[in-house]
Chimera marker file (.cmm) of the C-alpha trace (Angstrom):
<marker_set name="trace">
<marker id="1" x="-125.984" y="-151.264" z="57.854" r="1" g="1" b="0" radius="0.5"/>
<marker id="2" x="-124.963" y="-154.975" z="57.087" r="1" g="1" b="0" radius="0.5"/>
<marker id="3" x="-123.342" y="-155.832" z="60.490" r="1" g="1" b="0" radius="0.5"/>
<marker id="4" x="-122.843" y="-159.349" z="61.080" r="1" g="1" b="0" radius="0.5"/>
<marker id="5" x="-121.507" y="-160.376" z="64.376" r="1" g="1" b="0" radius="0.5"/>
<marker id="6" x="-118.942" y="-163.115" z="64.505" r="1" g="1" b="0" radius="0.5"/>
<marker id="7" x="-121.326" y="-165.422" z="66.787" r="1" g="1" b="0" radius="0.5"/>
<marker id="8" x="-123.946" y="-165.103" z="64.044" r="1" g="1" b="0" radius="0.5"/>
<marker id="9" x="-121.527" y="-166.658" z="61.700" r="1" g="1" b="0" radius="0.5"/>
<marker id="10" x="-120.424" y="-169.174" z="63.894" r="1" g="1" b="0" radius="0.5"/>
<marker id="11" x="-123.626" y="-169.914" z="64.611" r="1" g="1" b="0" radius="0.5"/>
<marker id="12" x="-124.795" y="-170.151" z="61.024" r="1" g="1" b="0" radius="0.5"/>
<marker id="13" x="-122.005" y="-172.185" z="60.651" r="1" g="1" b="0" radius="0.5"/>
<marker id="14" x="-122.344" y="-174.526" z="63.417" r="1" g="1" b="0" radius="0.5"/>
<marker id="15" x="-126.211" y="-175.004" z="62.315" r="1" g="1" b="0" radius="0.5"/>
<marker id="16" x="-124.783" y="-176.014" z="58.889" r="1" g="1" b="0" radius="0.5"/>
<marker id="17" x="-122.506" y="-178.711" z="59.969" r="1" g="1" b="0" radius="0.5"/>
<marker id="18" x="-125.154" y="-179.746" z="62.387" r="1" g="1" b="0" radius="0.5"/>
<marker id="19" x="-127.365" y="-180.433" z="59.224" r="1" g="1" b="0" radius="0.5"/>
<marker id="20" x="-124.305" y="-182.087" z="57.248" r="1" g="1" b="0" radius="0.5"/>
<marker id="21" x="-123.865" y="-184.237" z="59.929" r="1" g="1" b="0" radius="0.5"/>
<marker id="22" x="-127.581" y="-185.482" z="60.065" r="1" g="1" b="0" radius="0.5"/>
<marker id="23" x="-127.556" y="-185.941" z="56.480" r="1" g="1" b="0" radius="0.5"/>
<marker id="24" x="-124.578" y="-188.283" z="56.803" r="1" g="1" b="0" radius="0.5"/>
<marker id="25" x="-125.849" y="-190.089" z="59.573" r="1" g="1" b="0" radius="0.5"/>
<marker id="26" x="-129.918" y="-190.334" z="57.144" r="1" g="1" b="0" radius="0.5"/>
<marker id="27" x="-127.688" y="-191.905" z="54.700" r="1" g="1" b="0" radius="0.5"/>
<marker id="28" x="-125.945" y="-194.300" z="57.141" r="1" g="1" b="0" radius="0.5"/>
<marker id="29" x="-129.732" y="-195.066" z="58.635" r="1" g="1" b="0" radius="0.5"/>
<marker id="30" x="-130.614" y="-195.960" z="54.574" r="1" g="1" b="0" radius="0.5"/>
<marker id="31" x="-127.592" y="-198.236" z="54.285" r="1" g="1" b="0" radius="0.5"/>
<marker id="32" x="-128.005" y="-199.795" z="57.395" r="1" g="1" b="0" radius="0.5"/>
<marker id="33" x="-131.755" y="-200.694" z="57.237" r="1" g="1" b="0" radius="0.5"/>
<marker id="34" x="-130.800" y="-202.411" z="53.152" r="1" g="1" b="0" radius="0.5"/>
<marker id="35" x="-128.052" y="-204.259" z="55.173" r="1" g="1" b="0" radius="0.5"/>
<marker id="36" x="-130.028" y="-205.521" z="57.073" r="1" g="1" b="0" radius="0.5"/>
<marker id="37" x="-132.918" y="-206.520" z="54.762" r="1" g="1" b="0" radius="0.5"/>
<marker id="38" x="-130.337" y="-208.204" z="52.670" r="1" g="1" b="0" radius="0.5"/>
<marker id="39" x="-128.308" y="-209.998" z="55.484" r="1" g="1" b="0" radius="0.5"/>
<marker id="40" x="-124.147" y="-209.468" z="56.789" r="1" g="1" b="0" radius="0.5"/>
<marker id="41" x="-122.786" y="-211.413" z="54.024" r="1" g="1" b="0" radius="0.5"/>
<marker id="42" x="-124.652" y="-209.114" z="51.188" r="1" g="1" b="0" radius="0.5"/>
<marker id="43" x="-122.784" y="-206.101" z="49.319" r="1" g="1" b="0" radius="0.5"/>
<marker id="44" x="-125.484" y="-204.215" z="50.696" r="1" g="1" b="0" radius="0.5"/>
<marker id="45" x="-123.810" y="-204.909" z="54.397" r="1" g="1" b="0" radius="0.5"/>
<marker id="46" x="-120.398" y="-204.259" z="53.032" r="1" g="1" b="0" radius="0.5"/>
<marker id="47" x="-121.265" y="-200.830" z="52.121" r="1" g="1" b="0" radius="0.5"/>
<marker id="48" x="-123.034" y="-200.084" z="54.622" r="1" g="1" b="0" radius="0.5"/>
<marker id="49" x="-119.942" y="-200.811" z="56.894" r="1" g="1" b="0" radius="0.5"/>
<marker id="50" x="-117.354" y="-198.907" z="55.203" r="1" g="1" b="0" radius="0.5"/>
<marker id="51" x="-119.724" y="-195.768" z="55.303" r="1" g="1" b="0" radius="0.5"/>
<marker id="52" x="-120.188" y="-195.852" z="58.616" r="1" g="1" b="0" radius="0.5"/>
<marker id="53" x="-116.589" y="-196.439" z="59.610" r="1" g="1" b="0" radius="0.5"/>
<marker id="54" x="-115.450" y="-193.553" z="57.700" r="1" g="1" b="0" radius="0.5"/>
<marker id="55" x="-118.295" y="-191.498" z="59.273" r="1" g="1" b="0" radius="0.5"/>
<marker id="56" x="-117.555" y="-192.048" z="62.487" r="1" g="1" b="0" radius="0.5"/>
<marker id="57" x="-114.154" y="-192.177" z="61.735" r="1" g="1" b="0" radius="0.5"/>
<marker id="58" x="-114.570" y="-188.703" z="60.609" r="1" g="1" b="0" radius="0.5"/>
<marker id="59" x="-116.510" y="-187.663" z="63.714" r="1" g="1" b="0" radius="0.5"/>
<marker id="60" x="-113.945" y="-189.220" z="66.067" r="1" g="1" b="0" radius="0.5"/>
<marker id="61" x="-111.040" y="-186.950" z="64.434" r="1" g="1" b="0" radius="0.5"/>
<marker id="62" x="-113.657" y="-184.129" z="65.275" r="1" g="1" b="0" radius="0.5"/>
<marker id="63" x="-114.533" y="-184.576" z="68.562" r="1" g="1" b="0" radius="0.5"/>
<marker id="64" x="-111.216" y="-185.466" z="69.660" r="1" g="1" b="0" radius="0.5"/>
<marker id="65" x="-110.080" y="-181.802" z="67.686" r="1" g="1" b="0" radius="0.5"/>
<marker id="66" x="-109.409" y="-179.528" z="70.910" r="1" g="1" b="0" radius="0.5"/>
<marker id="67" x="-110.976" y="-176.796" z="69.143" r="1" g="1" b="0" radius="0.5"/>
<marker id="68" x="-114.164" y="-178.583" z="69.340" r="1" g="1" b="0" radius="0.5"/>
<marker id="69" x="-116.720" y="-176.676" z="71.159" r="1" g="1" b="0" radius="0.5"/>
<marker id="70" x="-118.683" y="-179.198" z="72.146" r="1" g="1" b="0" radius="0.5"/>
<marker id="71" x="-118.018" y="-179.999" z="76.067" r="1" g="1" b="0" radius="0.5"/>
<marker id="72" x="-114.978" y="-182.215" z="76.808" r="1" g="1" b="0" radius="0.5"/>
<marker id="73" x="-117.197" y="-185.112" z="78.916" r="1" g="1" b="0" radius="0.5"/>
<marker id="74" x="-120.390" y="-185.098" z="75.731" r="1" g="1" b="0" radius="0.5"/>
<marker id="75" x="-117.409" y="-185.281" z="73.367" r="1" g="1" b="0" radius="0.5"/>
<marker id="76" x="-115.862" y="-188.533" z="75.177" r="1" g="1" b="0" radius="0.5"/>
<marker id="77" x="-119.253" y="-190.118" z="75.376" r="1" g="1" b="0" radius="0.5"/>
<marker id="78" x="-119.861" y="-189.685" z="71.641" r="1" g="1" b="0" radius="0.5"/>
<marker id="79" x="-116.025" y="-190.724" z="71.032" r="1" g="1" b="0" radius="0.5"/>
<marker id="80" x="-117.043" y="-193.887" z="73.036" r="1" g="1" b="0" radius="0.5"/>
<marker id="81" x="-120.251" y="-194.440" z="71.223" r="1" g="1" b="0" radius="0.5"/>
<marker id="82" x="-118.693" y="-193.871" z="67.508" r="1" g="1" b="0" radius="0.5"/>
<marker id="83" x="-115.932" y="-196.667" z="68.915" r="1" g="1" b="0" radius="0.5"/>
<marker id="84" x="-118.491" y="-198.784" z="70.402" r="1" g="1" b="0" radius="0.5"/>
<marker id="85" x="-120.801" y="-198.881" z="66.375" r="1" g="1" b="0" radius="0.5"/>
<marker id="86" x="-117.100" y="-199.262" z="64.962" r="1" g="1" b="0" radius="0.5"/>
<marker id="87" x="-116.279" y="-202.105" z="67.206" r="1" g="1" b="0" radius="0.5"/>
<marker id="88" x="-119.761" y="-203.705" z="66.013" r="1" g="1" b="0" radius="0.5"/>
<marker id="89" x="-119.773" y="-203.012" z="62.517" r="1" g="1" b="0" radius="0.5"/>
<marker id="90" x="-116.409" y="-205.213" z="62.600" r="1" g="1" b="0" radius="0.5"/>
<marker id="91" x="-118.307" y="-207.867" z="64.499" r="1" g="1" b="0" radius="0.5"/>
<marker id="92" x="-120.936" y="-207.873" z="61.942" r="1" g="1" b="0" radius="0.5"/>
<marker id="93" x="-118.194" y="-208.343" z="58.789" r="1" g="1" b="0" radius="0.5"/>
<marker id="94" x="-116.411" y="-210.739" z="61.082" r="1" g="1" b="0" radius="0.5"/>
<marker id="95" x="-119.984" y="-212.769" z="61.567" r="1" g="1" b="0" radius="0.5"/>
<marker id="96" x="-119.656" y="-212.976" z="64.834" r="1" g="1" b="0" radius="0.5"/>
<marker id="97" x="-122.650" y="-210.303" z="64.996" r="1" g="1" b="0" radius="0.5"/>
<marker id="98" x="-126.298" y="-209.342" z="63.418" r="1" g="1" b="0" radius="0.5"/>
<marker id="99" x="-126.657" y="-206.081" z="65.834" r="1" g="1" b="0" radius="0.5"/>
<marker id="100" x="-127.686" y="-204.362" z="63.024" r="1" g="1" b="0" radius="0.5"/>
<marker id="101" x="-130.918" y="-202.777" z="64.808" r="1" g="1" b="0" radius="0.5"/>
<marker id="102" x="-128.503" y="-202.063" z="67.954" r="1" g="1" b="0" radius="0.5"/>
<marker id="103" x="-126.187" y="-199.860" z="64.773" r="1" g="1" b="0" radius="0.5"/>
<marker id="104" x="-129.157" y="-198.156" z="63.521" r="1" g="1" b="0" radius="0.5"/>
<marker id="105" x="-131.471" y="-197.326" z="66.850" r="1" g="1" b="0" radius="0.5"/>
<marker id="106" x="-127.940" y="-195.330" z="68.150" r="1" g="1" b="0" radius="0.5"/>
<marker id="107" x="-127.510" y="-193.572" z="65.078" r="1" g="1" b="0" radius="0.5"/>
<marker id="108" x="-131.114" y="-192.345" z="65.073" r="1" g="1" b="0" radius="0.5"/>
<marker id="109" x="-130.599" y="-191.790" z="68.753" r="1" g="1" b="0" radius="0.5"/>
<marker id="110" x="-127.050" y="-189.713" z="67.391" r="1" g="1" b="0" radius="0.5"/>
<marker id="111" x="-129.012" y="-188.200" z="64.738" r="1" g="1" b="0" radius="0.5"/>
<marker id="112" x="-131.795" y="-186.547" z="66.557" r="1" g="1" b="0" radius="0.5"/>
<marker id="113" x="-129.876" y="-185.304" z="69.304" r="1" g="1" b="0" radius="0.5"/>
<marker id="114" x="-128.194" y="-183.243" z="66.401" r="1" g="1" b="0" radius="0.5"/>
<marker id="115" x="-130.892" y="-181.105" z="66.051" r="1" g="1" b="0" radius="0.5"/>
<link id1="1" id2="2" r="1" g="1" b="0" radius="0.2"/>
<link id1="2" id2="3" r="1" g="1" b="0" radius="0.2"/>
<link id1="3" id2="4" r="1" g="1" b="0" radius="0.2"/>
<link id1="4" id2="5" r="1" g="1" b="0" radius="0.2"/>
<link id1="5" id2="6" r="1" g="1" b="0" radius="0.2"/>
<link id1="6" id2="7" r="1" g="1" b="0" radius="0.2"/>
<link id1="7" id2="8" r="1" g="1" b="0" radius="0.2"/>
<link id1="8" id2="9" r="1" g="1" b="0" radius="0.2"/>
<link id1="9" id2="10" r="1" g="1" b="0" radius="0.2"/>
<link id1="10" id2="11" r="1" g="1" b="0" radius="0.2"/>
<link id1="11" id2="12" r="1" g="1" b="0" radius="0.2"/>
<link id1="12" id2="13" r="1" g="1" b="0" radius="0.2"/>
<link id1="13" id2="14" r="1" g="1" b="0" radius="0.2"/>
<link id1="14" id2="15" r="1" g="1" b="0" radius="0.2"/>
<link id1="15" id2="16" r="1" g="1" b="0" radius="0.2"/>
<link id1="16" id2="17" r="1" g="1" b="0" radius="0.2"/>
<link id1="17" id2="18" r="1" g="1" b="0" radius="0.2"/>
<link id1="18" id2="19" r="1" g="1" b="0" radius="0.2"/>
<link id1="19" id2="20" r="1" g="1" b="0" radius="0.2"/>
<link id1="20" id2="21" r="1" g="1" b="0" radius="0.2"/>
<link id1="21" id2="22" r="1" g="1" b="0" radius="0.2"/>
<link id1="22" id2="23" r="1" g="1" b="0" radius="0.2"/>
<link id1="23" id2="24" r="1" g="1" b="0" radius="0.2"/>
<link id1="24" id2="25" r="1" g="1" b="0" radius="0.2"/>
<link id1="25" id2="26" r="1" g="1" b="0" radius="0.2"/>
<link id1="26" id2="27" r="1" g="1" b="0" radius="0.2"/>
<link id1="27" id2="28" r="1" g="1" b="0" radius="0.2"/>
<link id1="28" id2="29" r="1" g="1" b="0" radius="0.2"/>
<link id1="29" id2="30" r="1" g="1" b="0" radius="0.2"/>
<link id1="30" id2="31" r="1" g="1" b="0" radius="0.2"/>
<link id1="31" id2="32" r="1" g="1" b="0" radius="0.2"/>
<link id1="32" id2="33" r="1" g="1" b="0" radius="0.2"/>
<link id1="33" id2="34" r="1" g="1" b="0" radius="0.2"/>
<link id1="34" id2="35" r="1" g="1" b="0" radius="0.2"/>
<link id1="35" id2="36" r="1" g="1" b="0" radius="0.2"/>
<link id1="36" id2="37" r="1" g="1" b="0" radius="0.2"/>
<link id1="37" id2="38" r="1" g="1" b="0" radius="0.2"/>
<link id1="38" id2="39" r="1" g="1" b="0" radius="0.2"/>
<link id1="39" id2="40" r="1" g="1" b="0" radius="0.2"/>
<link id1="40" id2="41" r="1" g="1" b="0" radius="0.2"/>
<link id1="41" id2="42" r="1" g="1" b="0" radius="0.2"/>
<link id1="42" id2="43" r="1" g="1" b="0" radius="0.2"/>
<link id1="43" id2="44" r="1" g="1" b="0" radius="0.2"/>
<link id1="44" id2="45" r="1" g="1" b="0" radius="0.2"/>
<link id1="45" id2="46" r="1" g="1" b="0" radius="0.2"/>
<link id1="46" id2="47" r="1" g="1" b="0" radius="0.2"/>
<link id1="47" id2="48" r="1" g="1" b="0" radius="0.2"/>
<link id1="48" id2="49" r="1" g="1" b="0" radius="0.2"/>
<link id1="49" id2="50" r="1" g="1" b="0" radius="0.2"/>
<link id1="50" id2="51" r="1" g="1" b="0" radius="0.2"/>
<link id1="51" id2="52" r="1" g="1" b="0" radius="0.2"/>
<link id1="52" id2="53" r="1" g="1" b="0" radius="0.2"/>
<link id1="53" id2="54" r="1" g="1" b="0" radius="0.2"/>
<link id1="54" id2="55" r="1" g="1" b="0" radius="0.2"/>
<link id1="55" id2="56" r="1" g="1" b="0" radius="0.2"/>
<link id1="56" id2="57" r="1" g="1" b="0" radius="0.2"/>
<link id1="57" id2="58" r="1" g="1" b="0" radius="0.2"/>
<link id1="58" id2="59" r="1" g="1" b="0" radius="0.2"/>
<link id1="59" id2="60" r="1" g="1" b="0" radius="0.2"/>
<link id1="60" id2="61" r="1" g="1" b="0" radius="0.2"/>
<link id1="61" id2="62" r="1" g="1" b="0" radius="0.2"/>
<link id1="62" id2="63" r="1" g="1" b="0" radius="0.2"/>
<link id1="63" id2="64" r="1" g="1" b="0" radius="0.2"/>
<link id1="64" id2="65" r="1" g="1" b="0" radius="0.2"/>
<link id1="65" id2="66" r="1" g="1" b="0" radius="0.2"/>
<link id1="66" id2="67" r="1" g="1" b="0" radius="0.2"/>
<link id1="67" id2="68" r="1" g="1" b="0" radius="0.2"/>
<link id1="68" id2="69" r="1" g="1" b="0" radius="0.2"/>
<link id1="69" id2="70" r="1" g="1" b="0" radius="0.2"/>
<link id1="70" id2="71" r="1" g="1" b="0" radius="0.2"/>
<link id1="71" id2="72" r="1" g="1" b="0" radius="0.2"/>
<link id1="72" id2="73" r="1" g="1" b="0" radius="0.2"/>
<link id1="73" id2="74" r="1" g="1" b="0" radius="0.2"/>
<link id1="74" id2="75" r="1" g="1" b="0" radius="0.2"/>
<link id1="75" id2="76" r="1" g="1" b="0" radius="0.2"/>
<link id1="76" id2="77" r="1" g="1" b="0" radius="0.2"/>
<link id1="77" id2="78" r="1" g="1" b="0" radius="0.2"/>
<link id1="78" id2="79" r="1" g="1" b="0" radius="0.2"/>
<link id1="79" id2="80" r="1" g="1" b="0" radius="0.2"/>
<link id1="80" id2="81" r="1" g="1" b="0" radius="0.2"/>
<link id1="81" id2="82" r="1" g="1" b="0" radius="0.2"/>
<link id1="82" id2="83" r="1" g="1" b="0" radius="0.2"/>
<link id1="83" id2="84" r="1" g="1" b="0" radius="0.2"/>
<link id1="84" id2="85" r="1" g="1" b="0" radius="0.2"/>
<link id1="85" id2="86" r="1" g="1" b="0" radius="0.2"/>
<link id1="86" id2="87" r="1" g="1" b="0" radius="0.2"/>
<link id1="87" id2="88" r="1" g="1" b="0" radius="0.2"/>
<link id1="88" id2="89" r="1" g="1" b="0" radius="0.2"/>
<link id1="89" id2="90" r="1" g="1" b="0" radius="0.2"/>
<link id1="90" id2="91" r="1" g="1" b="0" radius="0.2"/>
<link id1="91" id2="92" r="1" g="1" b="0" radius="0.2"/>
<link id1="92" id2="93" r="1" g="1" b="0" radius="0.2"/>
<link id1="93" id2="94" r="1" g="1" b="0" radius="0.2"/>
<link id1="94" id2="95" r="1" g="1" b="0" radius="0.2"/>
<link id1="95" id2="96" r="1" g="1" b="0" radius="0.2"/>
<link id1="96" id2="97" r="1" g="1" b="0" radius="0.2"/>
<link id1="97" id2="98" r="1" g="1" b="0" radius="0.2"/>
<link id1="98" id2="99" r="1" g="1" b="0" radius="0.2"/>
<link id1="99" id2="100" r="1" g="1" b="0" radius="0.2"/>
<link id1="100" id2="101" r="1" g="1" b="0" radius="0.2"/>
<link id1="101" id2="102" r="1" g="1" b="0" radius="0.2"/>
<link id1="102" id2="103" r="1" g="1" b="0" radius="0.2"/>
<link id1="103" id2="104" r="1" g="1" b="0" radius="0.2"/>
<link id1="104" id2="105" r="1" g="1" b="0" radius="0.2"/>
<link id1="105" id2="106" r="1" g="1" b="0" radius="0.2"/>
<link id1="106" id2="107" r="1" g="1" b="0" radius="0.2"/>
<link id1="107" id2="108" r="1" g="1" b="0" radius="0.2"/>
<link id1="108" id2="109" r="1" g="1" b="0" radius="0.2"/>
<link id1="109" id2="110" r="1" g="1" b="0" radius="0.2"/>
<link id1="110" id2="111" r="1" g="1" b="0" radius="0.2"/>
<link id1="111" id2="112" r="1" g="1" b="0" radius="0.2"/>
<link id1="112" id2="113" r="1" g="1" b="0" radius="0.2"/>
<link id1="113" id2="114" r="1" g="1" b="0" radius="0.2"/>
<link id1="114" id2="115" r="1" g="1" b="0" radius="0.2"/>
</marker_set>
């Protein structure tokens, strides 16, 4: 009567990280966009950096998990991408960088493709 096949909870379960993950990456958007309002020397930017660092480098450790079922080539692109907004966001505490448009348009781009 209340059969639930595996798949559907791994499915439900994949949908629900899927929305975590979007969340996460909304509130990096949020952060970002203040940042960059306020300018890469404000505690605005500062925040905004360590958030995404430990987002992506929580995603990295993800995608890099074997046991990841995402493909093995989309998982190196979005390893390269989260290492490529890492790499920035250090270029934007070091000053050497204002890219934070070039941050937020591939974390929309990151988001959306999440749904």
């Amino acid at each position: 009567m209340y059969r639930i096949s595996y798949a559907e909870i791994v499915n439900d379960s994949s949908d629900e990280r899927r929305a975590q993950e979007r969340l996460a990456l909304d509130h990096a958007i949020d952060l970002l966009t203040a940042a960059e309002e306020k300018g890469p020397n404000s505690a605005e930017a500062t925040q905004a950096v360590l958030y995404l660092q430990k987002l992506w480098g929580f995603l990295i450790k993800d995608l890099a998990d074997p046991s990841n079922e995402l493909g093995e080539a989309l998982r190196a692109n979005l390893i390269s991408i989260g290492l490529w907004v890492i790499k920035e966001a250090d270029q934007i505490m070091s000053e050497k960088s204002k890219n934070f448009a070039g941050i937020i348009d591939v974390t929309r781009t990151i988001r959306d493709g999440l749904r």
